[in-house]
PDB file as gemmi writes it, atoms N, CA and C in Angstrom:
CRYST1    1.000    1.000    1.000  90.00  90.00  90.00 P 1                      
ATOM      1  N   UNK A   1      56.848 -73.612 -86.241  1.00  0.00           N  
ATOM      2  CA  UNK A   1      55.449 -73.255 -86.041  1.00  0.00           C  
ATOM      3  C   UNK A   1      55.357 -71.939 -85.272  1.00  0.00           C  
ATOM      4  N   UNK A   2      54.645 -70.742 -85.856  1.00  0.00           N  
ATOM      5  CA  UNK A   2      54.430 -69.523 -85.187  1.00  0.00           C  
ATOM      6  C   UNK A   2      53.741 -69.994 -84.439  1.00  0.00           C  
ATOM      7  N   UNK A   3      53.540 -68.982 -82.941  1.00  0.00           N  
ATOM      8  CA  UNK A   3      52.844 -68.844 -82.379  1.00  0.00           C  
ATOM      9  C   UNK A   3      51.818 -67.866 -82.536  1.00  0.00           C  
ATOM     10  N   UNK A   4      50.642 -68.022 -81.511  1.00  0.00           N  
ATOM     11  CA  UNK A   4      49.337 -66.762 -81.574  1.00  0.00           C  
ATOM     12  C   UNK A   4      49.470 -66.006 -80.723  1.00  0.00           C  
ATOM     13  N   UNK A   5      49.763 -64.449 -80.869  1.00  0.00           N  
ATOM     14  CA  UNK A   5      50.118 -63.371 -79.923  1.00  0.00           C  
ATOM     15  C   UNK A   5      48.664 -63.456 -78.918  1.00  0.00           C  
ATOM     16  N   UNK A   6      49.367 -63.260 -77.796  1.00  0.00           N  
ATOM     17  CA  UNK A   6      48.251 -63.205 -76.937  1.00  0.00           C  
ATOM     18  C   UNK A   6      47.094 -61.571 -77.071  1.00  0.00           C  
ATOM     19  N   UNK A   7      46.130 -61.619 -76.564  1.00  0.00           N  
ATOM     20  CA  UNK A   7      45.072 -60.418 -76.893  1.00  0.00           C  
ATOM     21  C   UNK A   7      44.278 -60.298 -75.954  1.00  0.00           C  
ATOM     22  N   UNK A   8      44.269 -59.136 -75.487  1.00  0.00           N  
ATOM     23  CA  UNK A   8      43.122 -58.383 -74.920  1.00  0.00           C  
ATOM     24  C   UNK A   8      41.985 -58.404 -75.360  1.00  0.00           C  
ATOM     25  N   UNK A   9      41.559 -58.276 -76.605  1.00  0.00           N  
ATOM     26  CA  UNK A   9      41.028 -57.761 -77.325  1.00  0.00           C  
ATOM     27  C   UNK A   9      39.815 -58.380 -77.517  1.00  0.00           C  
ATOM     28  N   UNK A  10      38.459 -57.563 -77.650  1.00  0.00           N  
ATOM     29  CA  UNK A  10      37.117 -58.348 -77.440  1.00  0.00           C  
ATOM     30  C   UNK A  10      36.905 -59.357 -78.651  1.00  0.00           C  
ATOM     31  N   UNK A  11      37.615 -58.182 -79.731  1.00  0.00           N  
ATOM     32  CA  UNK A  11      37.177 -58.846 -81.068  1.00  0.00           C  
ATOM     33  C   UNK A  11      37.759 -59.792 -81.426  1.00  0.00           C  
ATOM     34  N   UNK A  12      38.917 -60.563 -80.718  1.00  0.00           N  
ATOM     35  CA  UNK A  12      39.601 -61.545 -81.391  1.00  0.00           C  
ATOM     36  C   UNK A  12      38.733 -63.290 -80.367  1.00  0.00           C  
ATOM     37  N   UNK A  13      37.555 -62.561 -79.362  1.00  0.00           N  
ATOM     38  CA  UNK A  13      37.271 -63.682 -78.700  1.00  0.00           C  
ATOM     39  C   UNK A  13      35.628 -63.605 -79.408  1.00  0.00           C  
ATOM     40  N   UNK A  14      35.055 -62.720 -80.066  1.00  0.00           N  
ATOM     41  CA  UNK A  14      33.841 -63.012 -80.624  1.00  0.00           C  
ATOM     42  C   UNK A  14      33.552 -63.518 -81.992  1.00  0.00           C  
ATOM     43  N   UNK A  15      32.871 -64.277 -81.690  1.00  0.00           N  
ATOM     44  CA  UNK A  15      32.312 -65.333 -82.687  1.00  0.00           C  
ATOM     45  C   UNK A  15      31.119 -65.145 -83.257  1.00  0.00           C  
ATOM     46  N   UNK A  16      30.465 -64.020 -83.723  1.00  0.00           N  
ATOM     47  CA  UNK A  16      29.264 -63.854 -84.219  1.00  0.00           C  
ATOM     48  C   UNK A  16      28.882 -63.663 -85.503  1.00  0.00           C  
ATOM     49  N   UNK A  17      27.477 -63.895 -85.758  1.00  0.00           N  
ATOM     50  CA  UNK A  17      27.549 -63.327 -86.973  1.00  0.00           C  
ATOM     51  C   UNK A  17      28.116 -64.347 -88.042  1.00  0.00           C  
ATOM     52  N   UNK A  18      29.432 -63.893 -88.946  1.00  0.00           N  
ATOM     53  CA  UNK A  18      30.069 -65.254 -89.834  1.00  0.00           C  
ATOM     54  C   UNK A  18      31.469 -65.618 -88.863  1.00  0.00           C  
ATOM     55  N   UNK A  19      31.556 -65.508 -87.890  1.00  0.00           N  
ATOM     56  CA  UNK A  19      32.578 -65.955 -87.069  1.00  0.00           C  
ATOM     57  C   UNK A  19      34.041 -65.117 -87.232  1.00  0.00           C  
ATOM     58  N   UNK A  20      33.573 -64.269 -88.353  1.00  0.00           N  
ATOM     59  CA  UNK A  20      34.789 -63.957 -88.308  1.00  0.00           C  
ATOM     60  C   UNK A  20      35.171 -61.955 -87.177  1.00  0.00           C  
ATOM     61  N   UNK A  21      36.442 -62.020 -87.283  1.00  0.00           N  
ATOM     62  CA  UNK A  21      37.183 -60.897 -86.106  1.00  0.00           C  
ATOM     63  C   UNK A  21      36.323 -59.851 -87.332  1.00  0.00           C  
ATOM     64  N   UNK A  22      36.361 -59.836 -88.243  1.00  0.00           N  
ATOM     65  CA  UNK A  22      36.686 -58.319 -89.183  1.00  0.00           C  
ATOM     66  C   UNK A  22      35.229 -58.089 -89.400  1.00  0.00           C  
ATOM     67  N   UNK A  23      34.165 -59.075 -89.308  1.00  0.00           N  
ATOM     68  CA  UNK A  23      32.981 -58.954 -89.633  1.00  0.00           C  
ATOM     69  C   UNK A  23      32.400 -58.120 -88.004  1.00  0.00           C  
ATOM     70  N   UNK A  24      33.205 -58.750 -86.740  1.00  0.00           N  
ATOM     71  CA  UNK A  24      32.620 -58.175 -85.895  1.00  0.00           C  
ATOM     72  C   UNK A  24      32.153 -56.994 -85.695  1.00  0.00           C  
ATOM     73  N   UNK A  25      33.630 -56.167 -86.238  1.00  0.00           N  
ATOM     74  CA  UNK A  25      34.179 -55.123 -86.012  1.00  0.00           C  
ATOM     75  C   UNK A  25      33.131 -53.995 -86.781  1.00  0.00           C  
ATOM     76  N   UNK A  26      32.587 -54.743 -88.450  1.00  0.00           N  
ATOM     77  CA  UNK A  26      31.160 -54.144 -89.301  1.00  0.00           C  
ATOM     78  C   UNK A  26      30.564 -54.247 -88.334  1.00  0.00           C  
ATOM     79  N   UNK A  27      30.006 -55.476 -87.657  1.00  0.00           N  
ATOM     80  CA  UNK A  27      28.954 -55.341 -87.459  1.00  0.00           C  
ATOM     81  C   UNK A  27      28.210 -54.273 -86.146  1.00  0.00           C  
ATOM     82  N   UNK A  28      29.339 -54.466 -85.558  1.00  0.00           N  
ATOM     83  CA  UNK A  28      29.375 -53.186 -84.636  1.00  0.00           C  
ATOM     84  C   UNK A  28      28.796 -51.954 -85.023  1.00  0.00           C  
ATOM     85  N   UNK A  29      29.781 -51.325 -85.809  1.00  0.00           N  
ATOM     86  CA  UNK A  29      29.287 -50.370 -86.451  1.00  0.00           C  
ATOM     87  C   UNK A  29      28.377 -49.922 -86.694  1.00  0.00           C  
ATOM     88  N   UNK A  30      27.771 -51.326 -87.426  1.00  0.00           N  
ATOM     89  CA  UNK A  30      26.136 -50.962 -88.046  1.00  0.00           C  
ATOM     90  C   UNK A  30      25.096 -50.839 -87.090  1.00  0.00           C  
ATOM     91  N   UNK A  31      25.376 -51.714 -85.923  1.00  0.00           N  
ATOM     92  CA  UNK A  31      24.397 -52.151 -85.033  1.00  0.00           C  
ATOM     93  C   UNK A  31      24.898 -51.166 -83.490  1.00  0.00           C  
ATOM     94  N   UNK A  32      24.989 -49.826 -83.291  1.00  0.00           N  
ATOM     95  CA  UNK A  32      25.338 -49.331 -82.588  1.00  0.00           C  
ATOM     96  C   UNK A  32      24.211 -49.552 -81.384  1.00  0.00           C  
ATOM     97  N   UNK A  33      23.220 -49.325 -81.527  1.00  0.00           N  
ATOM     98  CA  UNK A  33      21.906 -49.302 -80.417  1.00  0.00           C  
ATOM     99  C   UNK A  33      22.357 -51.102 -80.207  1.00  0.00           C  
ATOM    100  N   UNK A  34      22.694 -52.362 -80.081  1.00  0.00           N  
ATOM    101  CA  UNK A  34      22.810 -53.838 -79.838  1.00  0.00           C  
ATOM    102  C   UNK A  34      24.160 -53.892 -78.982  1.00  0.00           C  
ATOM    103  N   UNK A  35      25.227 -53.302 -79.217  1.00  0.00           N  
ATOM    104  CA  UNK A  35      26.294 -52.968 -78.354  1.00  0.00           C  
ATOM    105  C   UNK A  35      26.299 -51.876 -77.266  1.00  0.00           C  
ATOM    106  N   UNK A  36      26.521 -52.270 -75.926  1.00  0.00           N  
ATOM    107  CA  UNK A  36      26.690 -51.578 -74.730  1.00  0.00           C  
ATOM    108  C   UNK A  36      27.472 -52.256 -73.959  1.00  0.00           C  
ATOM    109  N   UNK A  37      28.101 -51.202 -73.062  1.00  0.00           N  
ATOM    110  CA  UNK A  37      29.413 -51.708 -72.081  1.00  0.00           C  
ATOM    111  C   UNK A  37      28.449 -52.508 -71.066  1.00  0.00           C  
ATOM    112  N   UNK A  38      29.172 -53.146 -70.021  1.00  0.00           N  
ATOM    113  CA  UNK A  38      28.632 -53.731 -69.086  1.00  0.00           C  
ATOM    114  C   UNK A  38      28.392 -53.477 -68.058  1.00  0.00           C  
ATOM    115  N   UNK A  39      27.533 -54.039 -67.363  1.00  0.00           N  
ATOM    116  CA  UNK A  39      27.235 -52.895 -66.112  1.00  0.00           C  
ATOM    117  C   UNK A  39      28.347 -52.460 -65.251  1.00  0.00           C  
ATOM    118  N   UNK A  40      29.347 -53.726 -64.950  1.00  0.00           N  
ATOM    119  CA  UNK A  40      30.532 -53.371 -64.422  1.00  0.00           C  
ATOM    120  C   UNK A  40      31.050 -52.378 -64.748  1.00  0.00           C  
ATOM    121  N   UNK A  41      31.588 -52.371 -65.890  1.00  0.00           N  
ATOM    122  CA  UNK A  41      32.369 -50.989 -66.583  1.00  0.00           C  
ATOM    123  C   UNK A  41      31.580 -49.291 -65.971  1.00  0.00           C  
ATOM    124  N   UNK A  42      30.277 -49.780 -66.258  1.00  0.00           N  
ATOM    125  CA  UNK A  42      29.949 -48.360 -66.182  1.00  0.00           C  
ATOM    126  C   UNK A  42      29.904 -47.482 -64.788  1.00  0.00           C  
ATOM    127  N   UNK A  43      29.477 -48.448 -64.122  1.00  0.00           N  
ATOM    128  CA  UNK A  43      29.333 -48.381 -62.529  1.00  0.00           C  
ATOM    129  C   UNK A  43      30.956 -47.739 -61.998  1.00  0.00           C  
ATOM    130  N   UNK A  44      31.912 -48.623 -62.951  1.00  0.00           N  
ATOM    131  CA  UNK A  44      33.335 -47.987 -62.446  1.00  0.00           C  
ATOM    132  C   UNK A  44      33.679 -47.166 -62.397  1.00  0.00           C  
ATOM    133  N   UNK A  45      33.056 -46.462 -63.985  1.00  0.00           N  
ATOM    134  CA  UNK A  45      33.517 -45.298 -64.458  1.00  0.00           C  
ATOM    135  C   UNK A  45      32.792 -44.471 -63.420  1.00  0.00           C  
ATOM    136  N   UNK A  46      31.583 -44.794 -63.346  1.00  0.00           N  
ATOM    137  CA  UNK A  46      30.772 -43.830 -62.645  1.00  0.00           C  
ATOM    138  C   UNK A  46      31.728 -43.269 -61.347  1.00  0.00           C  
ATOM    139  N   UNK A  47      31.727 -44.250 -60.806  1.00  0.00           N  
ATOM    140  CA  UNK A  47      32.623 -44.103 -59.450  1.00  0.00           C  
ATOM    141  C   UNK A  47      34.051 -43.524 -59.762  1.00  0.00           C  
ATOM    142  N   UNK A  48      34.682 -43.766 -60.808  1.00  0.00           N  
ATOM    143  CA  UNK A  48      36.102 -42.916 -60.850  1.00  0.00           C  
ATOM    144  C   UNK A  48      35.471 -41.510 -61.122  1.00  0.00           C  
ATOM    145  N   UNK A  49      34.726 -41.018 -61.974  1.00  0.00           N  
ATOM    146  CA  UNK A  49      34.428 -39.719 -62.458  1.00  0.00           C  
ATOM    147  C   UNK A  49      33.984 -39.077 -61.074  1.00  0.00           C  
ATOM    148  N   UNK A  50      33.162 -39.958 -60.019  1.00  0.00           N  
ATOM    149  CA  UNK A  50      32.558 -39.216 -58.819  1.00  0.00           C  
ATOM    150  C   UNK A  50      33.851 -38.468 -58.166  1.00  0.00           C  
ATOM    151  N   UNK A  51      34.763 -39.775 -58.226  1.00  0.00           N  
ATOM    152  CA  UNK A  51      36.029 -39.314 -57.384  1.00  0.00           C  
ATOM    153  C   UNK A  51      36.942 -37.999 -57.572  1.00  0.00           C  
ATOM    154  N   UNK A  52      37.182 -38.071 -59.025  1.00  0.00           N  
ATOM    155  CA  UNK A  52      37.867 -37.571 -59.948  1.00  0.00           C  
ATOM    156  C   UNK A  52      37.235 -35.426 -59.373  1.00  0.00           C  
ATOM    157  N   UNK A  53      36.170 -35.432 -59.611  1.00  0.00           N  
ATOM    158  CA  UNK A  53      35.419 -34.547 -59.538  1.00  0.00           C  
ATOM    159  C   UNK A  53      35.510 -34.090 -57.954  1.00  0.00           C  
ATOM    160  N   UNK A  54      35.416 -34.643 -56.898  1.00  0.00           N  
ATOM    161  CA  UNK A  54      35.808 -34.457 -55.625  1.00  0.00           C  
ATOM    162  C   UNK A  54      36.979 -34.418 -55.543  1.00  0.00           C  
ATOM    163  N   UNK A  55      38.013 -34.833 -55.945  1.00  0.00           N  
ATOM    164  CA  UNK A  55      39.209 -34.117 -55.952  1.00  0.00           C  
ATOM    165  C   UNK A  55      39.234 -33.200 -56.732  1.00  0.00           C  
ATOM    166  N   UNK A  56      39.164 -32.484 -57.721  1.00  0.00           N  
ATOM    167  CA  UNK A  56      39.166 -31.353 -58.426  1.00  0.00           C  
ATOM    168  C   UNK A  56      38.356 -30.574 -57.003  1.00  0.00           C  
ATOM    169  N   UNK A  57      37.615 -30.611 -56.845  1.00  0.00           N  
ATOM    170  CA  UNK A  57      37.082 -29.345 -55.752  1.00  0.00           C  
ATOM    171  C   UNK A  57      37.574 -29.221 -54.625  1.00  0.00           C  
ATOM    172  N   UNK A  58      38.160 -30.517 -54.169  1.00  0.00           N  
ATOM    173  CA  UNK A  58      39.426 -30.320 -52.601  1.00  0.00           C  
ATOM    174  C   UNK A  58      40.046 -29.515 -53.184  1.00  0.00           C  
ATOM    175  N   UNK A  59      40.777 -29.990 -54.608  1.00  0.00           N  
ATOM    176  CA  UNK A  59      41.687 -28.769 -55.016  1.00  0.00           C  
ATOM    177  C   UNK A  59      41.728 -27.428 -55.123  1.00  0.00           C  
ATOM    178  N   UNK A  60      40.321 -26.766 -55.421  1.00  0.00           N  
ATOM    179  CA  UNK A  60      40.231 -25.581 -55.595  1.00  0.00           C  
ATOM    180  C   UNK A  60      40.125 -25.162 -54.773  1.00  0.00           C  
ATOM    181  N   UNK A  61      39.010 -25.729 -53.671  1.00  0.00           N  
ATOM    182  CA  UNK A  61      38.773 -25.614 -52.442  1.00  0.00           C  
ATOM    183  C   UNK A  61      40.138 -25.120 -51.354  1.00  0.00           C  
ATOM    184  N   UNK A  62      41.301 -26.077 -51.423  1.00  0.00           N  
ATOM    185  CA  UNK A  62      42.411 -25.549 -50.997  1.00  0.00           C  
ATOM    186  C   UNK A  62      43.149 -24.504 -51.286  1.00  0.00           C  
ATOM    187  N   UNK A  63      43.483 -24.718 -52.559  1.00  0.00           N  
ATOM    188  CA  UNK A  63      44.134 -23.052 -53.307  1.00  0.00           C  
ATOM    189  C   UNK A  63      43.486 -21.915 -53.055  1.00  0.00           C  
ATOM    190  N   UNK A  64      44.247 -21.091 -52.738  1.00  0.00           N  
ATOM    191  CA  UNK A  64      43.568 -19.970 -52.250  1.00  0.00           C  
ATOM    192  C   UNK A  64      43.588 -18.894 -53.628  1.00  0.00           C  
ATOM    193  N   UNK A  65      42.445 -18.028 -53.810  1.00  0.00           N  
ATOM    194  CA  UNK A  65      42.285 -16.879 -54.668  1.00  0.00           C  
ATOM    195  C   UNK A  65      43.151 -16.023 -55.321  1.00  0.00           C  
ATOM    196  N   UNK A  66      43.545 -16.043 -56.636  1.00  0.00           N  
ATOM    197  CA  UNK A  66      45.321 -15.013 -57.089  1.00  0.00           C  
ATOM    198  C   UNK A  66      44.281 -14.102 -57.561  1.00  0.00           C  
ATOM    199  N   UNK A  67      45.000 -12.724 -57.442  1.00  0.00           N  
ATOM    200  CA  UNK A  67      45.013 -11.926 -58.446  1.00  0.00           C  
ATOM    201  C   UNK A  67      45.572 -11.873 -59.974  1.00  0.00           C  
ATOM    202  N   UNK A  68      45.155 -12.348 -61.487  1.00  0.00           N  
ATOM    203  CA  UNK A  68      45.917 -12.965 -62.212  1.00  0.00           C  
ATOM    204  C   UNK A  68      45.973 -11.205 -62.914  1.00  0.00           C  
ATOM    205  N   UNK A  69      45.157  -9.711 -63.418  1.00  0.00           N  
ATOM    206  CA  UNK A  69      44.964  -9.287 -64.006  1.00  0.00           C  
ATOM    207  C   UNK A  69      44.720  -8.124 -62.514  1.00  0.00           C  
ATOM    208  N   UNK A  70      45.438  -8.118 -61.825  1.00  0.00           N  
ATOM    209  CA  UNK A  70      45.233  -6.615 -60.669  1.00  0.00           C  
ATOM    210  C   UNK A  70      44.870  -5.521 -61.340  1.00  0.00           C  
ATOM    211  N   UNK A  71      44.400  -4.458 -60.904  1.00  0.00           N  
ATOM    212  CA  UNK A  71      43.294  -3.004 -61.678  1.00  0.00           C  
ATOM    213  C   UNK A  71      44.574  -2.618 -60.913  1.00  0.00           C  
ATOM    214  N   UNK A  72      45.380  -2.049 -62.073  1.00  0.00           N  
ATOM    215  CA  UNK A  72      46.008  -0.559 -61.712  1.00  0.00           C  
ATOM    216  C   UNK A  72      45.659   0.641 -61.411  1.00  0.00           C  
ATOM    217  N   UNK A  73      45.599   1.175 -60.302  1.00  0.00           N  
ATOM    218  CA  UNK A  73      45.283   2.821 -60.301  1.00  0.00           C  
ATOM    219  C   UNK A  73      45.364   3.388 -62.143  1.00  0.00           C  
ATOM    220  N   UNK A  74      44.707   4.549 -62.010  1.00  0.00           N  
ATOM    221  CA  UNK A  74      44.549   5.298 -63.047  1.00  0.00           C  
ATOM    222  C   UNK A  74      45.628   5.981 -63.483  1.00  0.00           C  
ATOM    223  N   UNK A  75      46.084   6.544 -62.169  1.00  0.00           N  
ATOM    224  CA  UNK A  75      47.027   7.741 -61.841  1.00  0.00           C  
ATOM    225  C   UNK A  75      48.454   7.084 -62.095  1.00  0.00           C  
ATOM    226  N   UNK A  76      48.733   5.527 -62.166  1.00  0.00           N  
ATOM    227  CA  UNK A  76      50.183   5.340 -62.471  1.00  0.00           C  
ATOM    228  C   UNK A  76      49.737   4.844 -64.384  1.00  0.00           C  
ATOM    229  N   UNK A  77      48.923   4.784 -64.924  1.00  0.00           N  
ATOM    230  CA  UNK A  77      48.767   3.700 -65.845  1.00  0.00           C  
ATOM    231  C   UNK A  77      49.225   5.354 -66.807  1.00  0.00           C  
ATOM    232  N   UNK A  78      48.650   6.216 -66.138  1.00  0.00           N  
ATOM    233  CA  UNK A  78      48.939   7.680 -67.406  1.00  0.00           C  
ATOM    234  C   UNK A  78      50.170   7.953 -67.296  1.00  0.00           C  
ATOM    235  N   UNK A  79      51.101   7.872 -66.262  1.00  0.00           N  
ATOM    236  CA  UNK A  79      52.044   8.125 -66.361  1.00  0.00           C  
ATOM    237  C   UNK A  79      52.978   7.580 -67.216  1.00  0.00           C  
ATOM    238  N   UNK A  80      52.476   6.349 -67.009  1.00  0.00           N  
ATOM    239  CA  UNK A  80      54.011   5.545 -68.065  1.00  0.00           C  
ATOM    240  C   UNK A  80      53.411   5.437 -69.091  1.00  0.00           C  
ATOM    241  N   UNK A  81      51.968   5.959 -70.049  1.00  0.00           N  
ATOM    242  CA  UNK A  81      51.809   6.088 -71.096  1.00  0.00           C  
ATOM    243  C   UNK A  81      52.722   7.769 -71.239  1.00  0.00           C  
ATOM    244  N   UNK A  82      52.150   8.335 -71.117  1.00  0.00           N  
ATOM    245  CA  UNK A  82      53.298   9.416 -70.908  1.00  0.00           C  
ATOM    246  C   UNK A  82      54.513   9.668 -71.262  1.00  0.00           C  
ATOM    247  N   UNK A  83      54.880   8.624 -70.452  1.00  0.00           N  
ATOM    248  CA  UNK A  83      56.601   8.118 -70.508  1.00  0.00           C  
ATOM    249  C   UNK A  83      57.067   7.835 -71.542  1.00  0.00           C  
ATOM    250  N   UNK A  84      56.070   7.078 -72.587  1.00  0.00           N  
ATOM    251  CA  UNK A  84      56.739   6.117 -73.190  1.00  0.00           C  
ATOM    252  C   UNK A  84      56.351   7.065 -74.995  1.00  0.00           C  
ATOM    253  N   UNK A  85      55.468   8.358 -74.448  1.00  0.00           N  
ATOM    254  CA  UNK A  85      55.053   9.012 -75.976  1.00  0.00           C  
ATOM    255  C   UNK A  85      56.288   9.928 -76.131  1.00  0.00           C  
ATOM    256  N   UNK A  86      56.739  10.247 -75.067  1.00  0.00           N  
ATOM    257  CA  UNK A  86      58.064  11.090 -75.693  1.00  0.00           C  
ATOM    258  C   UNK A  86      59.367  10.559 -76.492  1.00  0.00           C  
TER     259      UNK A  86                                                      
END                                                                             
């Protein structure tokens, strides 16, 4: 006798509709505005994204300012064009 793999999974515990997993999964689909997460979930997320976002700005906040693209003087940039036409 097989056994039944265990599941996470919402769709293998809902029963709606014709009871079956594969119909859920339509019906979802169709019925997008009838499906929403739960308040739990969202509240979490909310709170990880708050976090998430306050660390990104400690971060920047700490790193200090690079020069990635420094302005060369004028006076060396002709030269080694110069240099390089002969």
């Amino acid at each position: 006798m097989t056994r039944r793999k265990k599941t996470r999974s919402l769709a293998d515990k809902v029963t709606i509709r014709t009871g079956k997993r594969k119909d859920y999964k339509k019906w979802r689909h169709e019925n997008p505005d009838q499906v929403t997460s739960s308040r739990r979930f969202t509240q979490k997320k909310r709170q990880q994204r708050k976090l998430q976002a306050a660390r990104k700005l400690a971060r920047q906040e700490q790193g200090g300012g690079i020069a990635i693209h420094p302005t060369p003087s004028s006076e060396q940039s002709a030269t080694t064009h110069e240099e390089h036409d002969e």
